[in-house]
N, CA, C and O of each residue as an XYZ file, in Angstrom:
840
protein
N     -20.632     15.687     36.521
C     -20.559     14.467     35.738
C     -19.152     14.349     35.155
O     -18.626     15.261     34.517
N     -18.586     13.196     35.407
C     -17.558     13.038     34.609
C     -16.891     13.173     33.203
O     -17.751     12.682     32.472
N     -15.852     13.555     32.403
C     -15.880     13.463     30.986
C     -15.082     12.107     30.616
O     -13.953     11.663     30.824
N     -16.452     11.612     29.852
C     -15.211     10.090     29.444
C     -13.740     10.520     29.162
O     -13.322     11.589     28.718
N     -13.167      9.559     29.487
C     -11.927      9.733     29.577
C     -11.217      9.249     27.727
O     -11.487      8.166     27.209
N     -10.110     10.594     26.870
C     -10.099     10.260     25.566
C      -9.090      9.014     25.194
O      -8.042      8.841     25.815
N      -9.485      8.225     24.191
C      -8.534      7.145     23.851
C      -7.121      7.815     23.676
O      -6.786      8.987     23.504
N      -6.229      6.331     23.813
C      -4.555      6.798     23.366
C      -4.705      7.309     21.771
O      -5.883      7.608     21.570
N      -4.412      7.376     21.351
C      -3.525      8.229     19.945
C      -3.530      7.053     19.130
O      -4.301      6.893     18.183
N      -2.791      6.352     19.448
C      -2.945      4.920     18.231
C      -4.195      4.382     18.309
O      -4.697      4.077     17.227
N      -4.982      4.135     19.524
C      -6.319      3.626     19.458
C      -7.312      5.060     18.363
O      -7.968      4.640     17.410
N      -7.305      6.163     18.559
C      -7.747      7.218     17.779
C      -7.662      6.574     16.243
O      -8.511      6.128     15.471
N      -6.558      6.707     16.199
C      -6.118      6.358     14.829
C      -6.885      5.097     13.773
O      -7.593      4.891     12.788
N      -6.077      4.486     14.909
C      -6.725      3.287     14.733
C      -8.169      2.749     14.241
O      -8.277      1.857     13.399
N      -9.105      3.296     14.769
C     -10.212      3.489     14.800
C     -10.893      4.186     13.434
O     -11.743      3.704     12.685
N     -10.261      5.413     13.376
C     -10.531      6.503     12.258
C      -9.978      5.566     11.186
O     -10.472      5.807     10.085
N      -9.223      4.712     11.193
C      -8.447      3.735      9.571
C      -9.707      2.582      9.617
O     -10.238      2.150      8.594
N      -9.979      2.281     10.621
C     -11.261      0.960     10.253
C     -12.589      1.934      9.642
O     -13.137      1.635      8.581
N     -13.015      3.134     10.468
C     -14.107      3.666     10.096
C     -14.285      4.570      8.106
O     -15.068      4.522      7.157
N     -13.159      5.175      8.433
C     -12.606      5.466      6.959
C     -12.706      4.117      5.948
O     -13.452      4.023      4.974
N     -11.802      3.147      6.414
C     -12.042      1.914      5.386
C     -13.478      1.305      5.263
O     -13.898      1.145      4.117
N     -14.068      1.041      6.036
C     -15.833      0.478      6.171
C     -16.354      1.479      4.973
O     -16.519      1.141      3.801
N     -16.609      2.969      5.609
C     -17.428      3.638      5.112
C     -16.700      4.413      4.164
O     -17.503      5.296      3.863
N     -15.718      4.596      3.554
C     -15.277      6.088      2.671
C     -15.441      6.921      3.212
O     -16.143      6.979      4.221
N     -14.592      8.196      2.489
C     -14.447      9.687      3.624
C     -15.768     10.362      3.493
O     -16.313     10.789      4.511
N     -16.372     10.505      2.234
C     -17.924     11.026      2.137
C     -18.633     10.483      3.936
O     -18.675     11.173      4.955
N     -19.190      8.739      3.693
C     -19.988      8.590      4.526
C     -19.265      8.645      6.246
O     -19.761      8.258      7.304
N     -18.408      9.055      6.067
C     -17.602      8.903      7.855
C     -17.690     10.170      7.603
O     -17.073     10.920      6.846
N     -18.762     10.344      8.532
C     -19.290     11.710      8.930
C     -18.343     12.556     10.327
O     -17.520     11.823     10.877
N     -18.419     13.577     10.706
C     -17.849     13.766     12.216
C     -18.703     13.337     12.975
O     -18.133     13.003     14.014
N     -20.022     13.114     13.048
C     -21.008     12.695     13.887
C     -20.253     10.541     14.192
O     -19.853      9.887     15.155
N     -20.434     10.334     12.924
C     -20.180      8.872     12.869
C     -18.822      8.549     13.586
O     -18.586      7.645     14.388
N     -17.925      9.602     13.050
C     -16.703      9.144     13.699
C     -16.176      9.397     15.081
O     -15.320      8.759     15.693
N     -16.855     10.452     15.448
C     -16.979     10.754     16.907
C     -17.761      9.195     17.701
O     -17.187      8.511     18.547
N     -18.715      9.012     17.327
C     -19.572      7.811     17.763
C     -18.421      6.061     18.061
O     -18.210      5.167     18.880
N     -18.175      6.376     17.208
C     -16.731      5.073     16.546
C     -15.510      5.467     17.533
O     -14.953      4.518     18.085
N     -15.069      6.688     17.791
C     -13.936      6.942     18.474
C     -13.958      6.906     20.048
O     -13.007      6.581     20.759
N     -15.346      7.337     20.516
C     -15.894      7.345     21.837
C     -15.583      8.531     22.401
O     -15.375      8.689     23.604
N     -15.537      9.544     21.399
C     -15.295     10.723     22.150
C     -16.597     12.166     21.881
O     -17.689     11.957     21.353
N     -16.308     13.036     22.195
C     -17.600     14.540     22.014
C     -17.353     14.510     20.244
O     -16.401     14.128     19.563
N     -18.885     15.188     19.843
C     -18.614     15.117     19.083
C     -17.539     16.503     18.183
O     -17.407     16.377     16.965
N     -16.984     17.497     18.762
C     -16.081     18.697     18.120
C     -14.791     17.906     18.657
O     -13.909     18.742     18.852
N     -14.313     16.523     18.994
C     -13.468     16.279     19.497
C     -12.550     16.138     18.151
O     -11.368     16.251     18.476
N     -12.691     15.947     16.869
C     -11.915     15.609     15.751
C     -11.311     17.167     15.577
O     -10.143     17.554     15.605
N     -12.686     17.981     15.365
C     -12.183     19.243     15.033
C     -11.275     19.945     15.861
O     -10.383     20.562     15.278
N     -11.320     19.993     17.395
C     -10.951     20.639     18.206
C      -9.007     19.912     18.141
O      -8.055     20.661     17.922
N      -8.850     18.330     18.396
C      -7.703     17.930     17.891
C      -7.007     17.900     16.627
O      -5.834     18.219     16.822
N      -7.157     17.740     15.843
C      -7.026     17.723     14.469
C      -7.299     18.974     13.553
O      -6.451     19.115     12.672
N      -8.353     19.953     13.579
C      -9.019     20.859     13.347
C      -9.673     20.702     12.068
O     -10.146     21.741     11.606
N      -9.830     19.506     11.294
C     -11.123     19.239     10.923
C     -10.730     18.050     10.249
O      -9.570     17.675     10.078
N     -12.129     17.289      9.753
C     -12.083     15.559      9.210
C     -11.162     15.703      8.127
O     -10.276     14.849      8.168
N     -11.069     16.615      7.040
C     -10.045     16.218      6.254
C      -8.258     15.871      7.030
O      -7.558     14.878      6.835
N      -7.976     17.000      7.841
C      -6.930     16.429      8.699
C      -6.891     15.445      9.579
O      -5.956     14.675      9.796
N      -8.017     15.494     10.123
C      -7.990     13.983     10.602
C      -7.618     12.469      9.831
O      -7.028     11.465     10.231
N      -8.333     12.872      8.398
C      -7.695     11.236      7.451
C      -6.421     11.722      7.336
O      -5.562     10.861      7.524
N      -6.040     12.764      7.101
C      -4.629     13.084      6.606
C      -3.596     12.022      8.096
O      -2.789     11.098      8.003
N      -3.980     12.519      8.904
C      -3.327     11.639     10.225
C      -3.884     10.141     10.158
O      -3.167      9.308     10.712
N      -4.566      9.873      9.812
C      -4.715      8.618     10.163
C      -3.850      7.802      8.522
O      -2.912      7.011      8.625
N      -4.181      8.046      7.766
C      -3.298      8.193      6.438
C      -1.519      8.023      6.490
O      -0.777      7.215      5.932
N      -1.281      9.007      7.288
C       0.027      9.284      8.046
C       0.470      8.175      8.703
O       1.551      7.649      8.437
N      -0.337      7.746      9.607
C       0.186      6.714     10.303
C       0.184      5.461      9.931
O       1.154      4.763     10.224
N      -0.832      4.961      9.259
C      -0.919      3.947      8.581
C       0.091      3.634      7.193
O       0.464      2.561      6.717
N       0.281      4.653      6.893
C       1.162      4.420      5.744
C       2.683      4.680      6.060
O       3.603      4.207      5.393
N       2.792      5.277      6.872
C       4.130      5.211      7.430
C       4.613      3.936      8.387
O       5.839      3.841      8.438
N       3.986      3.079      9.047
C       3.955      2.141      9.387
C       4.069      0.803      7.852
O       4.885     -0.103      8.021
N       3.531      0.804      6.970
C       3.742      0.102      5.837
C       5.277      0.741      5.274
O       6.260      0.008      5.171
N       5.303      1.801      5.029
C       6.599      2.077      4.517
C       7.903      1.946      5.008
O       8.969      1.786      4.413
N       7.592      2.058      6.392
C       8.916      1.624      7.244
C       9.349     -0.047      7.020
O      10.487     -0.457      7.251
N       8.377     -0.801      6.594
C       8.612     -2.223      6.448
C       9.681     -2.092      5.249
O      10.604     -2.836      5.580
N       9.890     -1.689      4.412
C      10.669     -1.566      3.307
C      12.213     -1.380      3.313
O      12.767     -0.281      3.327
N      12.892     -2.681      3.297
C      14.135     -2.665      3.761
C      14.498     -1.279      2.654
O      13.940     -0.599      1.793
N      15.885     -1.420      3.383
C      17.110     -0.587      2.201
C      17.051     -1.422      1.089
O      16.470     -2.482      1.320
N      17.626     -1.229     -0.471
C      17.915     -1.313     -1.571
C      19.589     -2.105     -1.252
O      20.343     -1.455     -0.528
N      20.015     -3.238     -1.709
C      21.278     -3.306     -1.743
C      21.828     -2.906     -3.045
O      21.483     -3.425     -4.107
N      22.824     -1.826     -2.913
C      23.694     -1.231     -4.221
C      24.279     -2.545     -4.878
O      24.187     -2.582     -6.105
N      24.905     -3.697     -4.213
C      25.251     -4.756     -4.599
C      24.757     -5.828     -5.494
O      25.321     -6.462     -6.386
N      23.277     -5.869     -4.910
C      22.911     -6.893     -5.471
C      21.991     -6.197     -6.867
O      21.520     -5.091     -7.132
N      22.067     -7.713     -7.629
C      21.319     -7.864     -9.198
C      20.236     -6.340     -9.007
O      19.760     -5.869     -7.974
N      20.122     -5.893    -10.354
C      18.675     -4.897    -10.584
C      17.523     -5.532    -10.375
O      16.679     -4.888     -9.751
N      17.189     -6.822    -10.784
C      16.090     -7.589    -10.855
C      15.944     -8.447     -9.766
O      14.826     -8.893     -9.507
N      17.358     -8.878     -8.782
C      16.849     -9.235     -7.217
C      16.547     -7.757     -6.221
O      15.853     -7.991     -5.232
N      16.984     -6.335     -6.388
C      16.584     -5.509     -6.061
C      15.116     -4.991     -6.090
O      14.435     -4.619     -5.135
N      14.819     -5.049     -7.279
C      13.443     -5.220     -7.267
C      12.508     -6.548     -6.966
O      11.334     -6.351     -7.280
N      12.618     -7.087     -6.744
C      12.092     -8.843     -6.284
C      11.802     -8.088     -4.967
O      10.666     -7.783     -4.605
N      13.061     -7.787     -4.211
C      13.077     -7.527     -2.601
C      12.204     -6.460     -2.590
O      11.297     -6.427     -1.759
N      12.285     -5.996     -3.021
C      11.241     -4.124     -2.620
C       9.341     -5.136     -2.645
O       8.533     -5.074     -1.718
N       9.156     -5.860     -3.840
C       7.890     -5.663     -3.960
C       7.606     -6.950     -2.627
O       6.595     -7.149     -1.953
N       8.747     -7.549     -2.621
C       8.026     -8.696     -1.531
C       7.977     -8.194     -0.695
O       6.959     -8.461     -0.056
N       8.842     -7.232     -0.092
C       8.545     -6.523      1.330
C       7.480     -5.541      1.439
O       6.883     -5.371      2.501
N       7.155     -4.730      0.126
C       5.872     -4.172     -0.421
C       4.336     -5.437     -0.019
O       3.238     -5.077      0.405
N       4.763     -6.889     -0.325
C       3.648     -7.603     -0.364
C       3.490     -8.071      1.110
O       2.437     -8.562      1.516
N       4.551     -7.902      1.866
C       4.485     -8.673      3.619
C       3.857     -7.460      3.793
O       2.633     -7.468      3.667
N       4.521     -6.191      4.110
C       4.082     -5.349      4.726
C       1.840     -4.984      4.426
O       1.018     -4.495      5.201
N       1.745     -5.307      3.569
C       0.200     -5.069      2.769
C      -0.184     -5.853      4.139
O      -1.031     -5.333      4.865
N       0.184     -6.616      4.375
C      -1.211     -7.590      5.574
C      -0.729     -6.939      6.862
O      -1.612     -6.958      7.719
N       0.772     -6.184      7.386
C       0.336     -5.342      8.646
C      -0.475     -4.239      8.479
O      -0.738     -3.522      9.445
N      -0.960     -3.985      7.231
C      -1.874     -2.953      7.224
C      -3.319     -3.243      6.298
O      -3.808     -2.329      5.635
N      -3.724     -4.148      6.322
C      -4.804     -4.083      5.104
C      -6.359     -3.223      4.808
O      -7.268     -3.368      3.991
N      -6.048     -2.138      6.117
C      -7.232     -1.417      5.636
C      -6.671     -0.196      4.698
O      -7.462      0.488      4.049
N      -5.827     -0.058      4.678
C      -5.151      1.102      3.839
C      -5.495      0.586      2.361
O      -5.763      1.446      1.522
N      -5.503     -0.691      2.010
C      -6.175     -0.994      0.406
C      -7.324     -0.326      0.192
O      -7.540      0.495     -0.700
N      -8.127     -0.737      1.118
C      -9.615     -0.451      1.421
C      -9.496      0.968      0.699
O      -9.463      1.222     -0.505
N      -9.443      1.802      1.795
C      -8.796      3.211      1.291
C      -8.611      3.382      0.218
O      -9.403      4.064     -0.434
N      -7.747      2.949     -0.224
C      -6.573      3.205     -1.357
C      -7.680      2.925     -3.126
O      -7.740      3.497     -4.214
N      -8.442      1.577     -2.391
C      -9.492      1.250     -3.314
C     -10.785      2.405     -3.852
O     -11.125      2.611     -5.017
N     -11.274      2.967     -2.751
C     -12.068      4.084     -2.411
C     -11.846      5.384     -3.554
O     -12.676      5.777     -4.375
N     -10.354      5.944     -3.306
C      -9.889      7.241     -3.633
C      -8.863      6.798     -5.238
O      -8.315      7.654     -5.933
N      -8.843      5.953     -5.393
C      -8.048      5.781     -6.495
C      -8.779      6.551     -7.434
O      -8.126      7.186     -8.263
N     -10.008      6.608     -7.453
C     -11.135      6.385     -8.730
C     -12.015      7.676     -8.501
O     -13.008      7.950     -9.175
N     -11.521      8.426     -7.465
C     -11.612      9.923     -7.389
C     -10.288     11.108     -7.398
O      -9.166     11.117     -6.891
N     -11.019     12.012     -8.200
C      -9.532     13.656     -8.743
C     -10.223     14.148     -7.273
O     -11.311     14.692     -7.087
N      -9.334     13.811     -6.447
C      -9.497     14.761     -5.250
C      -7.894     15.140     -4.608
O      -6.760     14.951     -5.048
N      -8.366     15.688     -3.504
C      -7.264     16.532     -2.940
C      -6.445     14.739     -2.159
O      -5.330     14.224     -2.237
N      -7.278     14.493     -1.726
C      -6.817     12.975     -1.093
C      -6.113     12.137     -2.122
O      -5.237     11.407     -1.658
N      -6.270     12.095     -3.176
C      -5.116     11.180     -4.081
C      -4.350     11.868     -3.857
O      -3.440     11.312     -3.242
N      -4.098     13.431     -4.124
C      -3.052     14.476     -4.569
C      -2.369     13.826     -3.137
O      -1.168     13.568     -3.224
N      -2.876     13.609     -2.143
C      -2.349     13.923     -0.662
C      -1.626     12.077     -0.574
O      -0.676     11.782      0.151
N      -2.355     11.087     -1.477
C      -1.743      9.650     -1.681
C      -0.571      9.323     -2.177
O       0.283      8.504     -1.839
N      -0.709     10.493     -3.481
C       0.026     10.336     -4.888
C       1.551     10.850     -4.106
O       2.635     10.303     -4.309
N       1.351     11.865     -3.308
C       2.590     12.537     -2.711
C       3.214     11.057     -1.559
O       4.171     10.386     -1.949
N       2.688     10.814     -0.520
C       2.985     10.779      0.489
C       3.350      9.124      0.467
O       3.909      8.514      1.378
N       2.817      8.486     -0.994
C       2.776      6.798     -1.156
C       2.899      6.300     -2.314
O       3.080      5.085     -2.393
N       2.841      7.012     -3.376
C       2.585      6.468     -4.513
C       3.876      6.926     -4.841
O       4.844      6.169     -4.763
N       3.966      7.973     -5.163
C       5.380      9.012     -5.598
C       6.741      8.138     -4.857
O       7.709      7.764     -5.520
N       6.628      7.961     -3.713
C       7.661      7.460     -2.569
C       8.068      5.983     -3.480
O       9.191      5.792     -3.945
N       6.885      4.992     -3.620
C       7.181      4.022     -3.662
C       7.579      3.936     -5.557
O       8.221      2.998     -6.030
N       7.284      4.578     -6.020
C       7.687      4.587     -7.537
C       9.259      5.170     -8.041
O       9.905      4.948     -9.065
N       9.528      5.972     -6.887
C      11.059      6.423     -6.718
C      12.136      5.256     -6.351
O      13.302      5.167     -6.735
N      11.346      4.322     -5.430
C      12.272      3.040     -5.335
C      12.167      2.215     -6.852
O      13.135      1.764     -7.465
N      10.951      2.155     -7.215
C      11.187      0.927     -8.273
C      11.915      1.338     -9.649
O      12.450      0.460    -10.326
N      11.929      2.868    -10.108
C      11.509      3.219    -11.356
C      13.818      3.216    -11.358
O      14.496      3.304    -12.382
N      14.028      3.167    -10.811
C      15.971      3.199    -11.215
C      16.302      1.887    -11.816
O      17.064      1.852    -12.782
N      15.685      0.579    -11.220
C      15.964     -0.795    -10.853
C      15.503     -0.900    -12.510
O      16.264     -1.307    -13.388
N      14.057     -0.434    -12.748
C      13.109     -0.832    -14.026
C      14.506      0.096    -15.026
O      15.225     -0.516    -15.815
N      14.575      0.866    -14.894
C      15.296      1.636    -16.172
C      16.322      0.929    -15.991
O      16.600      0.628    -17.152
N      17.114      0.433    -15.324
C      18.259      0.285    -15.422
C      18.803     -1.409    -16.338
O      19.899     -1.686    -16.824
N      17.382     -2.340    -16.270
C      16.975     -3.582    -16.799
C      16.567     -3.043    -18.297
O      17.080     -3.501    -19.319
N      15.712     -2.151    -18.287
C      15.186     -1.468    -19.316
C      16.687     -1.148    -20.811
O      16.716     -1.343    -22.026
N      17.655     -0.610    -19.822
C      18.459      0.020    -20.894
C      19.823     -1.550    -21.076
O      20.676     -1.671    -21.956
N      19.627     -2.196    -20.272
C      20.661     -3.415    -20.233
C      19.642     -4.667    -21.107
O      19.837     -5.862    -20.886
N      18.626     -4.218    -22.043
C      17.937     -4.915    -22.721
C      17.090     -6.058    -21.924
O      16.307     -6.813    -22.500
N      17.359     -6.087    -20.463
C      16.573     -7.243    -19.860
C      15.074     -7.391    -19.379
O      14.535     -8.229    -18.655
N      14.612     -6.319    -20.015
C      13.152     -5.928    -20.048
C      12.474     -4.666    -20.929
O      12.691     -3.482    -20.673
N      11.781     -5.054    -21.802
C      10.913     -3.831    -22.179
C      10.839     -2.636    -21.933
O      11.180     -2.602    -20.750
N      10.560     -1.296    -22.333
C       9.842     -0.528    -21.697
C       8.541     -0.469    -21.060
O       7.644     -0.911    -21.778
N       8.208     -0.087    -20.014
C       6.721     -0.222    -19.256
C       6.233      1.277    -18.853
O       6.867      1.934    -18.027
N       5.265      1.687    -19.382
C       4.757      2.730    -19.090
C       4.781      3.140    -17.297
O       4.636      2.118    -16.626
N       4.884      4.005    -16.727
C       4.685      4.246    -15.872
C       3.929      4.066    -14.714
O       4.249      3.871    -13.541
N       2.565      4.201    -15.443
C       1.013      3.927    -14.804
C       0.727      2.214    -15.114
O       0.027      1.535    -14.363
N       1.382      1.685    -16.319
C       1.248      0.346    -16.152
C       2.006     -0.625    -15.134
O       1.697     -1.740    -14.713
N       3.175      0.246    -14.873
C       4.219     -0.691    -14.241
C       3.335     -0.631    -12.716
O       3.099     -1.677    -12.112
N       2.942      0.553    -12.252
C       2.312      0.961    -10.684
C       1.441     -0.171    -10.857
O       1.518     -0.849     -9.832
N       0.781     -0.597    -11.546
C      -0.871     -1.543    -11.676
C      -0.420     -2.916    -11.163
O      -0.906     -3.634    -10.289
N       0.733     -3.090    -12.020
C       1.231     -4.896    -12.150
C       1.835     -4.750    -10.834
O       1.793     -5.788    -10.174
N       2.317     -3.877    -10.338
C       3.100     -4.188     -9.043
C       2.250     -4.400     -7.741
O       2.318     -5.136     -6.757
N       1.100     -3.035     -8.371
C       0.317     -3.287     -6.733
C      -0.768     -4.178     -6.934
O      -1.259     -4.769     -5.972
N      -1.316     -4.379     -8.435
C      -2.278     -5.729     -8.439
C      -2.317     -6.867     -7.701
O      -3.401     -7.403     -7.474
N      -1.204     -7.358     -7.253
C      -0.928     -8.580     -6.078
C      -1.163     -8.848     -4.977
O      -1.243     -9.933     -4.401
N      -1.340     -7.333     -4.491
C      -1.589     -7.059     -2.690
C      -2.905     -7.686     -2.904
O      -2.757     -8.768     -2.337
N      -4.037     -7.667     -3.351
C      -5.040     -8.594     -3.484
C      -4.644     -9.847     -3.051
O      -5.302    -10.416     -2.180
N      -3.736    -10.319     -3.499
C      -3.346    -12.373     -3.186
C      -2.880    -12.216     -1.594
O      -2.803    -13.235     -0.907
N      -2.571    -10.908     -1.028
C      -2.027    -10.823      0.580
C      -3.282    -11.040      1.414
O      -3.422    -11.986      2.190
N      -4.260    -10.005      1.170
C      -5.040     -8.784      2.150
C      -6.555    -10.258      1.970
O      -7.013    -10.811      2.970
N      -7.048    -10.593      0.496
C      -8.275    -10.705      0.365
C      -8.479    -12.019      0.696
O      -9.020    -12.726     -0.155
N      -7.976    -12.785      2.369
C      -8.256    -13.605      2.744
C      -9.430    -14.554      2.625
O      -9.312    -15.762      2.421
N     -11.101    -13.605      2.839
C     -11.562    -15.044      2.832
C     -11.857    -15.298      1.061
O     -12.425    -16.380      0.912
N     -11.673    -14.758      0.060
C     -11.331    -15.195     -1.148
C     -10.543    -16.030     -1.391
O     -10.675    -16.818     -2.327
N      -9.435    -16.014     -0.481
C      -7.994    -17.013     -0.599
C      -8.139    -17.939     -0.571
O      -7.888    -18.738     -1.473
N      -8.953    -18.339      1.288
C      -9.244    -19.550      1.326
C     -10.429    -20.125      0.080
O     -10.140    -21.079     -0.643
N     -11.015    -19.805      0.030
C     -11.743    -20.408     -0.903
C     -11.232    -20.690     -1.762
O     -11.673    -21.693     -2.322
N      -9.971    -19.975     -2.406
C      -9.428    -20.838     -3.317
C      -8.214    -21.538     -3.082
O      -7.180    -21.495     -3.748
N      -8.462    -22.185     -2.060
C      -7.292    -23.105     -1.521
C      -6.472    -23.030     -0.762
O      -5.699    -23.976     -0.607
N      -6.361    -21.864     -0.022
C      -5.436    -21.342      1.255
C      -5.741    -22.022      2.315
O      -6.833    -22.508      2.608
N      -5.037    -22.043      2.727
C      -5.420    -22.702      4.672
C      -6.130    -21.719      5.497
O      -6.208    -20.510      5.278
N      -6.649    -22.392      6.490
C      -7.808    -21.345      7.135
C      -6.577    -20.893      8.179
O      -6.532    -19.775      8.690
N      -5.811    -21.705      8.358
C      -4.446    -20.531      9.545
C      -3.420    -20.769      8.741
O      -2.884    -21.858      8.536
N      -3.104    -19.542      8.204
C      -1.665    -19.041      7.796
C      -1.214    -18.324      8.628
O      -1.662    -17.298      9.139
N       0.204    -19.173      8.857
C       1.264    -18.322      9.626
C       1.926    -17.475      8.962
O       1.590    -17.338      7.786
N       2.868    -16.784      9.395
C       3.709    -15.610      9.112
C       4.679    -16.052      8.449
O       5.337    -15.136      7.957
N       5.181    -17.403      8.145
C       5.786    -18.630      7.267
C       5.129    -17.775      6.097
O       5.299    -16.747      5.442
N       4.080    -19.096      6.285
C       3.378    -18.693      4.961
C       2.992    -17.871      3.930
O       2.946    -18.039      2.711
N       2.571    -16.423      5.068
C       2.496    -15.093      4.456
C       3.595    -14.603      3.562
O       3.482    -13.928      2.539
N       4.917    -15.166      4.258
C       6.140    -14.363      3.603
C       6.342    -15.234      2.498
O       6.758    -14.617      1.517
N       6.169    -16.639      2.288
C       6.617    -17.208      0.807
C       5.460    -16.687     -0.116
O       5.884    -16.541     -1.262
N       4.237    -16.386      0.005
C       3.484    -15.948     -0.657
C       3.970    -14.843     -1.149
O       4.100    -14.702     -2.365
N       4.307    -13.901     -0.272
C       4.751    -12.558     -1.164
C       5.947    -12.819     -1.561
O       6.442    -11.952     -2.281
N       6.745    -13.964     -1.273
C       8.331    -14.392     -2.163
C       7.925    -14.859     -3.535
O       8.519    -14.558     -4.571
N       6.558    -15.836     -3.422
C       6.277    -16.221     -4.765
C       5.466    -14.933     -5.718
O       5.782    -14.771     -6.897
N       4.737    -14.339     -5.259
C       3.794    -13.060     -6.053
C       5.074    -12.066     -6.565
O       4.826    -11.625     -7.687
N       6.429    -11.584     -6.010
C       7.413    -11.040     -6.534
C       8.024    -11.757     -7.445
O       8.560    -11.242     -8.426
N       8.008    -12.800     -7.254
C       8.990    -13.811     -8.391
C       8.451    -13.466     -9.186
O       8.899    -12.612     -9.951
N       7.211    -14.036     -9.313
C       6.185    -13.964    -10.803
C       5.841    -12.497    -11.035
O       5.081    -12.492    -12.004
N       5.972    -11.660    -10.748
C       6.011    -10.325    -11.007
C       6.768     -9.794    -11.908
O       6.497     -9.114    -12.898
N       8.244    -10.359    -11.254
C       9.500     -9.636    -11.718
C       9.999    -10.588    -13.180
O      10.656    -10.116    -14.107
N       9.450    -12.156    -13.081
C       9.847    -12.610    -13.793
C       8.624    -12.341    -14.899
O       8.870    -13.090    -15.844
N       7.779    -11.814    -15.087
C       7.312    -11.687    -16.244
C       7.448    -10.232    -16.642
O       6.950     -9.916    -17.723
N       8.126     -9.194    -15.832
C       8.323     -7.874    -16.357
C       9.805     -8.506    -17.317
O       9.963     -8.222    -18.504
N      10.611     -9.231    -16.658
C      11.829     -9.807    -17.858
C      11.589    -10.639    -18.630
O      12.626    -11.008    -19.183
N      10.427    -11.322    -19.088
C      10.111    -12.226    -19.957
C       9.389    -10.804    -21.149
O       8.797    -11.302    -22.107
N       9.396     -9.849    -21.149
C       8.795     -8.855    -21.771
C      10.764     -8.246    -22.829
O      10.873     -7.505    -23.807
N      11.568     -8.766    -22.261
C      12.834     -8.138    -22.740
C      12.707     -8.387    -24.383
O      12.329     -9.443    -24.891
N      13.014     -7.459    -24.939
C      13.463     -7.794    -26.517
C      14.117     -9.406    -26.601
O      14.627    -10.104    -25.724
N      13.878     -9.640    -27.964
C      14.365    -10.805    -28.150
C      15.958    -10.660    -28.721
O      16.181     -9.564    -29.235
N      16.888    -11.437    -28.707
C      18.139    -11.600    -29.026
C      18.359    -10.946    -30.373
O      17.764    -11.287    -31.395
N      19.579     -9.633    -30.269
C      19.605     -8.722    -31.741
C      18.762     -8.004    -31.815
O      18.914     -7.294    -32.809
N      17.410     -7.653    -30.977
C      16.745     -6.535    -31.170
C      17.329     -5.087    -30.583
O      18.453     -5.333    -30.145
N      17.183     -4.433    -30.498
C      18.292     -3.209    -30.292
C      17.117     -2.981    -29.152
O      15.970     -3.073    -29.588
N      17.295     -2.639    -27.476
C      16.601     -2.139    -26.304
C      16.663     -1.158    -26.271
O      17.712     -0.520    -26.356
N      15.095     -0.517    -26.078
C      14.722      1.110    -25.947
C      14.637      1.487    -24.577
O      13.984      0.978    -23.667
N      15.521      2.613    -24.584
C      15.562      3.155    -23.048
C      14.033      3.671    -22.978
O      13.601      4.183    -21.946
């Protein structure tokens, strides 16, 4: 008898990021995900050598694919158009990937080894871009101080207005948005982002706390 023949690597992947997002890592069993992938079922373990490495790869790829969307930083330009650019390309990139929210939604709200493995590989990464731009507005009086964990919230709170389509339409989106569209959306969700982290600046003569 023949052995089905195993999917490519991105289809693997692929697969394991929809099944992970549907079900959480609890209910994506190796039985389930073997079933979903079309392969034996010791096929995760035997490649990967077990389901936690397996999300770790599929994790990997998916989020490295979002992160690569993230232009360079221009040294040149404004602190506050520097940051504008990071989160809009932060907000395009959210819809080439939108099961990674899913995810992201899942494990936020669990102390597991998988945040530890988020916090490193996505969270940490992307807070290293914003947190120079924020201090640097911060100490030039053009914005407040913002806690750390508050600033992460307001920034990624938005990917919601990208990813949670049929909510959108319902509230007034077009049933076909182009890739136009997508990108002024995340031009406008950064504006209003950035412009209300500087509407937070001390008022004129107040002395700004680093």
């Amino acid at each position: 008898m023949d052995t089905p023949a195993v999917p490519e690597e991105q289809s693997i992947l692929q697969r394991g990021l929809e099944a992970f997002a549907e079900l959480g890592y609890d209910r994506a069993s190796a039985r389930e995900l073997a079933r979903r992938l079309g392969v034996s079922h010791n096929f995760i373990n035997d490649r990967y050598g077990s389901k936690a490495a397996f999300w770790r790869a599929v994790v990997d790829h998916a989020l490295g694919s979002q992160l690569a969307l993230l232009t360079e930083a221009d040294p040149a330009a404004d602190a506050a158009e520097r940051l504008r650019r990071l989160m809009a390309d932060f907000y395009r990139s959210a819809v080439e990937t939108p099961l990674v929210g899913r995810i992201m939604v899942d494990e936020f709200s669990r102390d597991s080894e998988r945040l530890d493995y988020l916090y490193e590989r996505y969270i940490a990464p992307l807070m290293q871009r914003l947190l120079p731009d924020v201090e640097s507005l911060v100490t030039a009086g053009r914005m407040a101080p913002v806690p750390a964990d508050v600033l992460f919230f307001v920034v990624v709170g938005p990917v919601s207005g990208m990813v949670e389509m049929p909510l959108a339409r319902r509230l007034g989106r077009p049933e076909a948005t182009s890739p136009e569209q997508l990108g002024a959306t995340a031009e406008l969700l950064a504006s209003l982002v950035v412009n209300g982290l500087l509407a937070t600046a001390p008022e004129s003569g107040s002395p700004a706390k680093a």
